[in-house]
VOBA-1610 file (N, C-alpha, C; in pm, whole numbers, padded with zeros to 5 digits, always signed):
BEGIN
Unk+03953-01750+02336Unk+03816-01764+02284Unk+03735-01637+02308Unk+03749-01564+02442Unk+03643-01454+02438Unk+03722-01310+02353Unk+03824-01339+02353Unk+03902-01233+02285Unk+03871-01247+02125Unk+03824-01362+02090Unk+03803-01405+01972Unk+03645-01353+01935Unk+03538-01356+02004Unk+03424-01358+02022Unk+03400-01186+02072Unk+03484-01135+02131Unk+03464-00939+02063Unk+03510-00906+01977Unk+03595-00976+01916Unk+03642-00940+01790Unk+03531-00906+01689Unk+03412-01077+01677Unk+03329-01071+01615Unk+03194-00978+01627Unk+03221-00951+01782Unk+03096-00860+01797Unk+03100-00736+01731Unk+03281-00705+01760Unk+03261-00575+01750Unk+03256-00523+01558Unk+03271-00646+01488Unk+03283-00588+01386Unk+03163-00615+01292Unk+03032-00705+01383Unk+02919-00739+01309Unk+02856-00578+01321Unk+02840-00492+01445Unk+02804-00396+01398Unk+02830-00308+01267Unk+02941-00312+01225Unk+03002-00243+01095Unk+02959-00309+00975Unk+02955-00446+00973Unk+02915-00521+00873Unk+02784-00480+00853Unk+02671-00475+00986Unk+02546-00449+00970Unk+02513-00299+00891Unk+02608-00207+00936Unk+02624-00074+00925Unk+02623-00066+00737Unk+02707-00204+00661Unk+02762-00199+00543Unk+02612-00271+00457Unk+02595-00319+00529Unk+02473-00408+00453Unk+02358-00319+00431Unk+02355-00250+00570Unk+02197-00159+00522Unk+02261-00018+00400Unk+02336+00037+00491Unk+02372+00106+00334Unk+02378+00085+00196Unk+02418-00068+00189Unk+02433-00124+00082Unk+02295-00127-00022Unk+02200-00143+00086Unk+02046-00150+00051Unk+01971+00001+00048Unk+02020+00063+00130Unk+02019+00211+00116Unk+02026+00241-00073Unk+02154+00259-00101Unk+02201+00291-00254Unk+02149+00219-00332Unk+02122+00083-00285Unk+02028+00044-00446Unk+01895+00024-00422Unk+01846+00127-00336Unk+01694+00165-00343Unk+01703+00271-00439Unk+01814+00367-00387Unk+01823+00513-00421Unk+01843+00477-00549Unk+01917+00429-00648Unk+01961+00399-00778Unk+01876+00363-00840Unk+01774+00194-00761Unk+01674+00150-00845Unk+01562+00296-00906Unk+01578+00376-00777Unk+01438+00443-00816Unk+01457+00539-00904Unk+01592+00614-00914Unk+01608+00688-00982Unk+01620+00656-01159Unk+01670+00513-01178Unk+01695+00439-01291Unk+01506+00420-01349Unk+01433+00421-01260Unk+01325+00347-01271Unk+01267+00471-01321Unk+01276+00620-01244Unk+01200+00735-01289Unk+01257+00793-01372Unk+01397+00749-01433Unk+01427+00821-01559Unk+01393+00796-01727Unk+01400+00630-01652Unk+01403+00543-01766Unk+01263+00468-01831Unk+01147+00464-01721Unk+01067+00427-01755Unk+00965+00511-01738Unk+00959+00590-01626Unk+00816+00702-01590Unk+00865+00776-01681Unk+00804+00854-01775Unk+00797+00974-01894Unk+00766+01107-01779Unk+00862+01139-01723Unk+00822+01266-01597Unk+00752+01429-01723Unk+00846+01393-01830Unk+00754+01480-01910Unk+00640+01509-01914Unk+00574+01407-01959Unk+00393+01336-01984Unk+00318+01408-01841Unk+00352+01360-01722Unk+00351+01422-01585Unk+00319+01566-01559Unk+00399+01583-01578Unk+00453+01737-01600Unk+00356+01803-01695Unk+00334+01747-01799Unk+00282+01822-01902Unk+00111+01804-01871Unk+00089+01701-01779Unk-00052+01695-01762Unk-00135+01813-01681Unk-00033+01850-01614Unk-00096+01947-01435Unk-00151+02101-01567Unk-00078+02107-01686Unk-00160+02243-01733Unk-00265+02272-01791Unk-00298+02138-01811Unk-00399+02172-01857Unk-00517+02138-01713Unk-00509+02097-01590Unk-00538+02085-01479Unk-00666+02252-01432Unk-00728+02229-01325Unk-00817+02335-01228Unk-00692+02309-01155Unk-00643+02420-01135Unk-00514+02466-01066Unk-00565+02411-00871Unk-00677+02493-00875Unk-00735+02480-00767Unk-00754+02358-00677Unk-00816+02274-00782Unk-00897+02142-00741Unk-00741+02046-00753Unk-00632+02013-00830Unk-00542+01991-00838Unk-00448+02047-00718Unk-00444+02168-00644Unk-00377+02161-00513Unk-00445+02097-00386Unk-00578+02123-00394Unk-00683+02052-00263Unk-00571+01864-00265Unk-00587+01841-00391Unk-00576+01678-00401Unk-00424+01643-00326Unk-00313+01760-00405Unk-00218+01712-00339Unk-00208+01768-00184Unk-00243+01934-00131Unk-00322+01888+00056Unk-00370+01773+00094Unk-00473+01667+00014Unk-00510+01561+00082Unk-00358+01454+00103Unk-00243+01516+00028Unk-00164+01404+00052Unk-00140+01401+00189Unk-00160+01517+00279Unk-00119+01493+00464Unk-00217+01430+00494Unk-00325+01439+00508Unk-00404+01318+00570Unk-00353+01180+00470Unk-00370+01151+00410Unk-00322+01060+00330Unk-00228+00943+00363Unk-00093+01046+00408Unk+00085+00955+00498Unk-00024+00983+00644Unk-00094+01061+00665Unk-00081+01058+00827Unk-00162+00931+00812Unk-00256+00878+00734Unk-00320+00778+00792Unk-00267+00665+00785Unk-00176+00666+00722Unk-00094+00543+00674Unk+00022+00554+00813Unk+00072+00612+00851Unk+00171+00643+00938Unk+00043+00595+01086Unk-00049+00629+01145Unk-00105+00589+01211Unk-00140+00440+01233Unk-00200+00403+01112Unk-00195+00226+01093Unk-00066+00147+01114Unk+00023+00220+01058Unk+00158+00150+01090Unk+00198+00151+01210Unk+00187+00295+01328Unk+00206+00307+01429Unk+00128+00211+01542Unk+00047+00202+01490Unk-00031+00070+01568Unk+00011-00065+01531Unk+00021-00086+01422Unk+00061-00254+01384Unk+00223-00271+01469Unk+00257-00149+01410Unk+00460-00164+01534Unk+00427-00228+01644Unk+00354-00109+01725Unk+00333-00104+01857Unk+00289-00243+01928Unk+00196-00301+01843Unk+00122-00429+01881Unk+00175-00564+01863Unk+00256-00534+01739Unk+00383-00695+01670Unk+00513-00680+01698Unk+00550-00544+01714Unk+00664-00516+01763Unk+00714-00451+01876Unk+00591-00378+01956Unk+00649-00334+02089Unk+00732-00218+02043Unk+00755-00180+01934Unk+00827-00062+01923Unk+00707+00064+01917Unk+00774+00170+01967Unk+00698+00248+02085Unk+00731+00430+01989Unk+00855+00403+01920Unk+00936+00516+01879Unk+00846+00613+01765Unk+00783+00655+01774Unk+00759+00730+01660Unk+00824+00828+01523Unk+00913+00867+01600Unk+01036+00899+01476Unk+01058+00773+01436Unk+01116+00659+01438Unk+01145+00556+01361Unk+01054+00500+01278Unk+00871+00481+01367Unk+00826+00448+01258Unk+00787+00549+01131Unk+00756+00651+01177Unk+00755+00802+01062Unk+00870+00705+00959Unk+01002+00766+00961Unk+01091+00724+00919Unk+01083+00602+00809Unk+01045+00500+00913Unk+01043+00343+00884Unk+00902+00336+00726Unk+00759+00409+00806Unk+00708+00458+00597Unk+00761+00523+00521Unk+00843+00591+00524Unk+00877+00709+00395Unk+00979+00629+00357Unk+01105+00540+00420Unk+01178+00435+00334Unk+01130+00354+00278Unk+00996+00278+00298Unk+00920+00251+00219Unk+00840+00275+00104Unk+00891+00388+00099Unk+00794+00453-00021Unk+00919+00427-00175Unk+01023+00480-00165Unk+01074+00468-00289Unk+01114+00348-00284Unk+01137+00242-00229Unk+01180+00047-00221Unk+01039+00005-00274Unk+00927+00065-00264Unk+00792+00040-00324Unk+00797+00039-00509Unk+00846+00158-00505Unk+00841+00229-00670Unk+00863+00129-00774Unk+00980+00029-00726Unk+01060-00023-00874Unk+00960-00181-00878Unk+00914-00216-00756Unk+00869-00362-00753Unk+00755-00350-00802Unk+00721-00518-00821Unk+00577-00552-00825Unk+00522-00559-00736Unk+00349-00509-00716Unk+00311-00519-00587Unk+00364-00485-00504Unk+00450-00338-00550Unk+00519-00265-00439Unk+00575-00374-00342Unk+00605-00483-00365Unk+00700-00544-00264Unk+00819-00501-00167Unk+00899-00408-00262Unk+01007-00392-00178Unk+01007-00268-00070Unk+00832-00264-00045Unk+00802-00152+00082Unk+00796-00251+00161Unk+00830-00417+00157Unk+00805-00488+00307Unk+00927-00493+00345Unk+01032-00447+00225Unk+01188-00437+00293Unk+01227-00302+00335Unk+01186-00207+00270Unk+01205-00106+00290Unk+01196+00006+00432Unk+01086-00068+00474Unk+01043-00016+00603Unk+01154-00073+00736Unk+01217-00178+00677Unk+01288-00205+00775Unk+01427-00193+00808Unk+01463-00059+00703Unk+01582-00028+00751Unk+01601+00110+00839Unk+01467+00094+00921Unk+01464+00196+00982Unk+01469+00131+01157Unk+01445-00016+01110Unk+01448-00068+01289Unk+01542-00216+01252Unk+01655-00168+01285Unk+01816-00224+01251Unk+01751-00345+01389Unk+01727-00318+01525Unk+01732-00420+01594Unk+01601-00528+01563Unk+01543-00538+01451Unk+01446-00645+01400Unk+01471-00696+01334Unk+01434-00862+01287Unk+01430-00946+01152Unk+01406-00888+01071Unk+01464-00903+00937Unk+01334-00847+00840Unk+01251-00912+00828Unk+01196-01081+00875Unk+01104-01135+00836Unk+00993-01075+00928Unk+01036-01013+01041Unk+00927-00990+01135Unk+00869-00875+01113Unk+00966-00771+00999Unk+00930-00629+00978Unk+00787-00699+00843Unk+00838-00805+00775Unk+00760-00834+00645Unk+00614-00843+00671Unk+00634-00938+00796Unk+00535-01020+00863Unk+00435-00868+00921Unk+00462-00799+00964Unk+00411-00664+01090Unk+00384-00582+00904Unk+00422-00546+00819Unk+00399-00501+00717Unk+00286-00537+00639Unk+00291-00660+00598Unk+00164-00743+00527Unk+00000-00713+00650Unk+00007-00736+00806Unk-00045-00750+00824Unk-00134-00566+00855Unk-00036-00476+00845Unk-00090-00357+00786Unk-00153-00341+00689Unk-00122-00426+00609Unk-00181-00389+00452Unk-00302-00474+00384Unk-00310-00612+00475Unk-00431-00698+00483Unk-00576-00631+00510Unk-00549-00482+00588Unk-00685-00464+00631Unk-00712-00354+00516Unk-00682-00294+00433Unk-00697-00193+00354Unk-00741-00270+00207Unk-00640-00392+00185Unk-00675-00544+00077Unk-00815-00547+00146Unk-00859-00618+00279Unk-00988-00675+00271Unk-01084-00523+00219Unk-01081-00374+00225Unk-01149-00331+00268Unk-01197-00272+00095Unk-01106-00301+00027Unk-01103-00256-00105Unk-01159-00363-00191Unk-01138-00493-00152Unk-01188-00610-00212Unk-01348-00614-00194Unk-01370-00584-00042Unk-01506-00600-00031Unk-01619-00472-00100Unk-01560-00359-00102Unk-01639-00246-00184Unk-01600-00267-00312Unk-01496-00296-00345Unk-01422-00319-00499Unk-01563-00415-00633Unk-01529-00526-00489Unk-01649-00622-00570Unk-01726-00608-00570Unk-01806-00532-00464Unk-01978-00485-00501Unk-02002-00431-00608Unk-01925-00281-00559Unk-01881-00242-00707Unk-01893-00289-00842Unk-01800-00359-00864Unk-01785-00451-00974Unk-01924-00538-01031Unk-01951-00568-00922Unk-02145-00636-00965Unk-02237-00545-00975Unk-02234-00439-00946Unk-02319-00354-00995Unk-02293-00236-01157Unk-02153-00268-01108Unk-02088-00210-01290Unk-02147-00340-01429Unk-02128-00469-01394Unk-02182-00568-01420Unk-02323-00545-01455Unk-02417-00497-01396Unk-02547-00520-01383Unk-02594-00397-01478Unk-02515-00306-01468Unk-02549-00194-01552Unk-02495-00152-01685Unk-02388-00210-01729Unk-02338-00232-01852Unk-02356-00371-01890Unk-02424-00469-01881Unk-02387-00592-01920Unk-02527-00614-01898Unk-02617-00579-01907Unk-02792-00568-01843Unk-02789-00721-01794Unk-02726-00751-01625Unk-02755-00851-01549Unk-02893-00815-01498Unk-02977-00914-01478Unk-03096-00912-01443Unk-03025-00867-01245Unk-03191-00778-01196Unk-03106-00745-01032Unk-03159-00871-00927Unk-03268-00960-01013Unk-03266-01107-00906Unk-03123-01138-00980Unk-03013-01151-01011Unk-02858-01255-01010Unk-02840-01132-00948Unk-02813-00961-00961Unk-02734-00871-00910Unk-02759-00878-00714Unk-02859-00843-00696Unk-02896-00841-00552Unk-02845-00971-00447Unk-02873-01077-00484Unk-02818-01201-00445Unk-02700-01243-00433Unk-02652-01204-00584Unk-02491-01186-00542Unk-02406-01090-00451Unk-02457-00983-00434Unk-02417-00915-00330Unk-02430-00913-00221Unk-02542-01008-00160Unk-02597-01050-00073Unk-02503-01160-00024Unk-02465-01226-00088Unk-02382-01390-00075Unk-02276-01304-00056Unk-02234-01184-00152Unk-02028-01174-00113Unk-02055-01104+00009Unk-02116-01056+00042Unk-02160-00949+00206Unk-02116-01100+00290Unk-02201-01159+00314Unk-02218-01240+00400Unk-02094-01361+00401Unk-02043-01345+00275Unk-01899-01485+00245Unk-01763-01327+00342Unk-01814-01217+00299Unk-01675-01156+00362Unk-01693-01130+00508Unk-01823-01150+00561Unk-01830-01127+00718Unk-01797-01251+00792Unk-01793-01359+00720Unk-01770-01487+00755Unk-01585-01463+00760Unk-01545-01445+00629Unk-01406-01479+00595Unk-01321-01376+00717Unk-01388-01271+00754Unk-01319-01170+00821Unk-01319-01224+00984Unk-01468-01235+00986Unk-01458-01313+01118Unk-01408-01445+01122Unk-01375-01549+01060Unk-01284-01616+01051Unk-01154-01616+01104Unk-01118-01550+01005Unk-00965-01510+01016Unk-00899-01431+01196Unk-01018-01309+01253Unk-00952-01279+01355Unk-01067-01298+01455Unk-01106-01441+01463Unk-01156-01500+01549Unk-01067-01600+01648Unk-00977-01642+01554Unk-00865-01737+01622Unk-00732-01644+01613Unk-00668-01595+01686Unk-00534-01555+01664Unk-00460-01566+01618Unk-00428-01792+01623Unk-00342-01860+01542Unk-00365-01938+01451Unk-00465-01890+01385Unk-00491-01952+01286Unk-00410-01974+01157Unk-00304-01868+01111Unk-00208-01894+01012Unk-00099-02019+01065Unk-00063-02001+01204Unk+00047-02060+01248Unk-00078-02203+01271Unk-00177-02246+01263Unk-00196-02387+01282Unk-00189-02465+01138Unk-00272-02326+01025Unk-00243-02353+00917Unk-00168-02439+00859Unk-00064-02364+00863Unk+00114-02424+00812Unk+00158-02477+00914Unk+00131-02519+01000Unk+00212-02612+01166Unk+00291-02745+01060Unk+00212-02807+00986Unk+00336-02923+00971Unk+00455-02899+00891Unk+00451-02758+00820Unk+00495-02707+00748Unk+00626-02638+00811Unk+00609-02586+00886Unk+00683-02525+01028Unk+00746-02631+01123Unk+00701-02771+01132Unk+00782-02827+01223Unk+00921-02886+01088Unk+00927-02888+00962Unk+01065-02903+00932Unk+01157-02797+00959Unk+01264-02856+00959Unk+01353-02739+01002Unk+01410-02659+00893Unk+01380-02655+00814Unk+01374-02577+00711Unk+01256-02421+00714Unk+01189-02460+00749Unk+01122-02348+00783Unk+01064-02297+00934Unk+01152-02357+00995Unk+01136-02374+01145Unk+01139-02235+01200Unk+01239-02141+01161Unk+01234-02019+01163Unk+01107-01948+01175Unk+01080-01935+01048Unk+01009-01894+00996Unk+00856-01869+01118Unk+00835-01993+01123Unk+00711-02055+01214Unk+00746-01948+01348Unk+00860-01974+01423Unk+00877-01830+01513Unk+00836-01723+01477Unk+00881-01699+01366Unk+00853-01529+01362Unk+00728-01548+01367Unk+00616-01650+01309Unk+00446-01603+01297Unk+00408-01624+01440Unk+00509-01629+01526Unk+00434-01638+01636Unk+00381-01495+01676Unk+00445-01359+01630Unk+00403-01239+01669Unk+00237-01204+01662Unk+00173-01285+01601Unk+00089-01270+01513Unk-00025-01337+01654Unk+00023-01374+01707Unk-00048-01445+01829Unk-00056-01267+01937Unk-00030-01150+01906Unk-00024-01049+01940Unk-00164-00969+01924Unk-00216-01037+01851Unk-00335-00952+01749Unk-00448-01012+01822Unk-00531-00911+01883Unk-00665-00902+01953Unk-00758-00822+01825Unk-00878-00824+01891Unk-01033-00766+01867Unk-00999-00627+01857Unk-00892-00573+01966Unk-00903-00426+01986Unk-00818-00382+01883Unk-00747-00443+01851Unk-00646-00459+01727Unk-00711-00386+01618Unk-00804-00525+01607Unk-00909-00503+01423Unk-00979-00367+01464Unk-01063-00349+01578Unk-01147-00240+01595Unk-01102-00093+01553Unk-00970-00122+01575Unk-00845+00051+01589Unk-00831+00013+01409Unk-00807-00079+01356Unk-00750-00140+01216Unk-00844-00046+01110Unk-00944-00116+01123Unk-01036-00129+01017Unk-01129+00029+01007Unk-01177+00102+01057Unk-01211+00223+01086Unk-01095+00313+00999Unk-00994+00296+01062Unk-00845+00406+01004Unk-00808+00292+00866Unk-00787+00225+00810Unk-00804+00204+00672Unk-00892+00210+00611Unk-01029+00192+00645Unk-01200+00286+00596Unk-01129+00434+00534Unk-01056+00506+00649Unk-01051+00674+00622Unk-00940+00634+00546Unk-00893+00582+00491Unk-00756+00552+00429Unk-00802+00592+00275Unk-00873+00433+00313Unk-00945+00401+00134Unk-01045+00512+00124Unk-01110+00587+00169Unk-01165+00715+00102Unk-01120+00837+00057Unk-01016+00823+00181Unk-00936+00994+00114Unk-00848+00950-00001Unk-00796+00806-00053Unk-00761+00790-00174Unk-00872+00829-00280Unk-00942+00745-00247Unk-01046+00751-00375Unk-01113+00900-00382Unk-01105+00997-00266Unk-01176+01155-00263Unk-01003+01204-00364Unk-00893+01201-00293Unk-00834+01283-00427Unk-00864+01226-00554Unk-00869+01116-00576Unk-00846+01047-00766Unk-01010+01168-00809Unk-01088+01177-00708Unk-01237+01213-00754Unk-01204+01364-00815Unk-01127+01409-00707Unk-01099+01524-00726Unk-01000+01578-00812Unk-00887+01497-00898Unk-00804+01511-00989Unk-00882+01432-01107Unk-00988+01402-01108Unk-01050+01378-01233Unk-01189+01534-01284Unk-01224+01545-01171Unk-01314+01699-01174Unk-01164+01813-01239Unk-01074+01768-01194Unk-00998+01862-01217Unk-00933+01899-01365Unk-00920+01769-01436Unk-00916+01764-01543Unk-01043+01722-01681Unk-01150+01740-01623Unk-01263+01726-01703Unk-01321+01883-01705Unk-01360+01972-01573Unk-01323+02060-01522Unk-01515+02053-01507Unk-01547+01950-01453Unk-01678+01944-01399Unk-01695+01836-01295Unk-01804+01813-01193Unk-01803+01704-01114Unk-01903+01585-01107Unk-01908+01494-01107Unk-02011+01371-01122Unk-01978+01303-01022Unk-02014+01330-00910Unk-01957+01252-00736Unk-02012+01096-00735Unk-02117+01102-00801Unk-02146+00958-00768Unk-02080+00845-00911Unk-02069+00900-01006Unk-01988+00818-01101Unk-01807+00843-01102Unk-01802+00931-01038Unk-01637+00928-00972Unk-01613+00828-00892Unk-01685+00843-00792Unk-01632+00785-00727Unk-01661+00609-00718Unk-01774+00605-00842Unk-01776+00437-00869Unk-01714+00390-00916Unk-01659+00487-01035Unk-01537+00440-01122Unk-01402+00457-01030Unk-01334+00496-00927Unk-01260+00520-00872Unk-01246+00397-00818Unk-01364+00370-00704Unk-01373+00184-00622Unk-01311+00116-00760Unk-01390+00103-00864Unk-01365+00015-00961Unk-01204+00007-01014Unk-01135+00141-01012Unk-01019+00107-01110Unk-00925+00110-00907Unk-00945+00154-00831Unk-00853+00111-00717Unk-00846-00075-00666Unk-00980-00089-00688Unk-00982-00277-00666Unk-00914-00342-00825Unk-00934-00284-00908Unk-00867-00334-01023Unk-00707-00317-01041Unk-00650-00229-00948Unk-00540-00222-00922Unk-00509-00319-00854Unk-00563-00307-00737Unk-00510-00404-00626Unk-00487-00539-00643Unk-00555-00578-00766Unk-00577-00752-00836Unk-00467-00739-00882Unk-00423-00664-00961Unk-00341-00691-01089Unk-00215-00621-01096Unk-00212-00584-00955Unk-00077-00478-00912Unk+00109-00586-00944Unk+00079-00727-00923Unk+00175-00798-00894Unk+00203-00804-01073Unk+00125-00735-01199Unk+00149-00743-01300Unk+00243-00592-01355Unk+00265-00544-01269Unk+00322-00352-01319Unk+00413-00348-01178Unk+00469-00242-01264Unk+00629-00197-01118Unk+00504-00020-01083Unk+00478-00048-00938Unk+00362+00100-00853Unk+00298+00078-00909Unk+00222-00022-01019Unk+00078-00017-01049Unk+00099+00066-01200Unk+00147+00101-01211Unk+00170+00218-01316Unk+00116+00117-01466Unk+00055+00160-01528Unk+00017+00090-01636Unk-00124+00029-01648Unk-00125-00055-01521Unk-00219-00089-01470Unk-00339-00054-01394Unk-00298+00097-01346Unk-00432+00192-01323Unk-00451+00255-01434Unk-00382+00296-01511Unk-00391+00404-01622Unk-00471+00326-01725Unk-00487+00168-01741Unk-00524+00148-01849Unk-00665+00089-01758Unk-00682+00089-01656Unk-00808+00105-01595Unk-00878+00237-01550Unk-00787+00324-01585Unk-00858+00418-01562Unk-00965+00471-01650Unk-00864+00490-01770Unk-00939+00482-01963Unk-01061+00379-01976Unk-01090+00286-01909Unk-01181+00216-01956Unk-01267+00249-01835Unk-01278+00253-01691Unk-01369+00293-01641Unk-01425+00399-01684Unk-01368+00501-01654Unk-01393+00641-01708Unk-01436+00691-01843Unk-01374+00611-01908Unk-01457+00647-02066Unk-01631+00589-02058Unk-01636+00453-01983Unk-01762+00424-01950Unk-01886+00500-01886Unk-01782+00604-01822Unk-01965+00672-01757Unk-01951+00805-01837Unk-01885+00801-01958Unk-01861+00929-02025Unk-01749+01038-02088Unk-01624+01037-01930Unk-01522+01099-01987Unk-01417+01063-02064Unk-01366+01185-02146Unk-01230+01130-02218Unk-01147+01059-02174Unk-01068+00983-02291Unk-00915+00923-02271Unk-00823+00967-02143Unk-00822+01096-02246Unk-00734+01215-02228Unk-00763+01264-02083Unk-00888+01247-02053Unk-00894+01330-01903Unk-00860+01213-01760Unk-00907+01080-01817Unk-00861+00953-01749Unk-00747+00925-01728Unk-00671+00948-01840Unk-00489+00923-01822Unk-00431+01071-01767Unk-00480+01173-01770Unk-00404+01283-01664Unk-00458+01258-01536Unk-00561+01236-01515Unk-00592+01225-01378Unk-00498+01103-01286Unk-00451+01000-01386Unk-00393+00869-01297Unk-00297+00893-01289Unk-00211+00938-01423Unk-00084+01006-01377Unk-00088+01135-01302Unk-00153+01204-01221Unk-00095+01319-01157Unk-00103+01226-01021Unk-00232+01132-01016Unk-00193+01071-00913Unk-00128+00971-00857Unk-00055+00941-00914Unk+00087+00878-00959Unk+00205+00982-00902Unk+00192+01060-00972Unk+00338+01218-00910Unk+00265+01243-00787Unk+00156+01266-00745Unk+00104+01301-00622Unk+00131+01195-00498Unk+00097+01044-00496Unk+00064+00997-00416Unk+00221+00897-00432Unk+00277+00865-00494Unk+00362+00800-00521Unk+00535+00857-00565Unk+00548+00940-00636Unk+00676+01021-00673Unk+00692+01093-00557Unk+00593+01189-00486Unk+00663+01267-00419Unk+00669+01231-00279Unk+00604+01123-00228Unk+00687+01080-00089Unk+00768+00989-00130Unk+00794+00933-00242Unk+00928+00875-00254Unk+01060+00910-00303Unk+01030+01083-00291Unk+01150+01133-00335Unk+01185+01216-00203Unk+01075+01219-00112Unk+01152+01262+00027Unk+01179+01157+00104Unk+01110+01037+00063Unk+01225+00882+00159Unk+01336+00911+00131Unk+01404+00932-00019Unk+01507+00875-00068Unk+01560+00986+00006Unk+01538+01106+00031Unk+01646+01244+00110Unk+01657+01132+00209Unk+01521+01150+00268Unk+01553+01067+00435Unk+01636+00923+00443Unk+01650+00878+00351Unk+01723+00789+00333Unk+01903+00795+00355Unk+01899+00910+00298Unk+02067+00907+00349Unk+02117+01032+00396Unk+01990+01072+00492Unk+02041+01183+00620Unk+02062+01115+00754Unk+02183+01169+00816Unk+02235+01131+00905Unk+02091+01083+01042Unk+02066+00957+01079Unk+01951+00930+01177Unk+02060+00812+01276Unk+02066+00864+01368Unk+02142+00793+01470Unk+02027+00711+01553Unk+02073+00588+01621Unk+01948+00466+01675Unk+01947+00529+01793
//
């Protein structure tokens, strides 16, 4: 029997070894199938010349603050749900996430992706520690998104500002509620679903949300601040690859139309593989609204598309199958 039982040990490592590779190559394949066949890299390409050379490199420089802030948020959510401490792994653990992002909806397959960088975790627990990274950047875009949105409302649609003011007043006060809500109780998901969790069918499951009982005040405090700087230096490059291709600046209607077509993404992301389609045809309609061209709306979304999206997912995919020993 125990001779039987190293047998199995010793060869689940190899199996494990076969499985992630396995997932390795058809990230690498999906994405490449995905950027040949469906992104027009031409169109891309052909947009940056007619570009402010200038204002077009600042945007892609903002891409290092950009991963670093994202790499920081993640480094904290590890640290706090997972106790993992490693910083090369989690580095690592976003940039495999980036091209497993590309082919899905709602970038889904960055909640798998990230986790073939920490072999000794569930993936449900990597999913679970993933989502709850990405919950605070959702609330933070929803809540400016929609103001936003009621005041785009109020000014194209001549809402009177007694309905405009009030309503913004009510979603202020419904999202300070909903926020404090939510990380007022720790376990509030896991009481949620509790009867749901005692079948054994999802009995599992209910464990893993126990990590989630991990998450303090000091948590949100470190959270929410560093996805603030998140969601601005997104919306400062799109500002700045739209000056770049209009080849003038309007800071305060950039960047309204920017909130507007980034929360309009975020709704409707689970409808496009990276959003792709779905910012671009929000971009054209915000942007034509406070004035600019088609033409200058759809280069600006696609460069930031090749900027923020193509090119750290074409250095995951290197990092993806260079030699990284555990």
């Amino acid at each position: 029997m125990n001779s039987d039982a190293n047998i199995i040990a010793a060869k689940s490592p190899n199996l494990k070894s076969r499985i992630y590779f396995t997932l390795k190559l058809f990230i690498a394949v999906s994405l490449l199938i995905y950027l040949f066949s469906v992104v027009e890299l031409k169109n891309i390409i052909s947009t940056f010349y007619s570009s402010d050379i200038w204002l077009l490199s600042l945007s892609v420089f903002l891409l290092i603050p950009n991963i670093y802030l994202q790499y920081w948020k993640w480094r904290i959510t590890c640290d706090k749900l997972l106790g993992e401490k490693s910083r090369r792994k989690i580095l690592l653990s976003l940039f495999y996430g980036f091209p497993a992002a590309v082919f899905t909806p709602a970038r889904a397959g960055e909640y798998f992706g990230r986790g073939l960088a920490f072999k000794h975790y569930h993936f449900s627990e990597i999913i679970i520690t993933t989502a709850v990274d990405k919950i605070f950047i959702i609330l933070i875009t929803s809540i400016i998104g929609s103001i936003g949105t009621i005041l785009f409302i109020s000014k194209y649609y001549q809402s009177s500002i007694f309905v405009t003011v009030p309503m913004i007043i009510v979603f202020l006060l419904l999202s300070i509620i909903t926020v404090a809500f939510i990380f007022s109780d720790k376990e509030w998901v896991y009481k949620l679903f509790l009867p749901i969790f005692k079948l054994k069918l999802f009995s599992k499951i209910g464990e893993r949300l126990l990590i989630l009982k991990k998450l303090d005040r000091n948590f949100v405090f470190k959270m929410i601040p560093i996805s603030t700087l998140f969601f601005f230096c997104y919306l400062l490059q799109f500002m700045i690859l739209i000056a770049a291709f209009s080849h003038h600046f309007d800071a305060i209607n950039y960047f309204w139309a920017a909130v507007l077509i980034m929360f309009t993404k975020t709704i409707l992301s689970p409808l496009s593989l990276s959003d792709l389609g779905v910012r671009e045809g929000a971009s054209i309609y915000f942007l034509t609204q406070i004035g600019e061209t088609s033409s200058t709306a759809l280069n600006a979304s696609l460069a930031l598309f090749a900027i923020n999206i193509i090119l750290p997912s074409l250095v995951g995919l290197f990092l993806l199958f260079v030699k990284n020993d555990d």
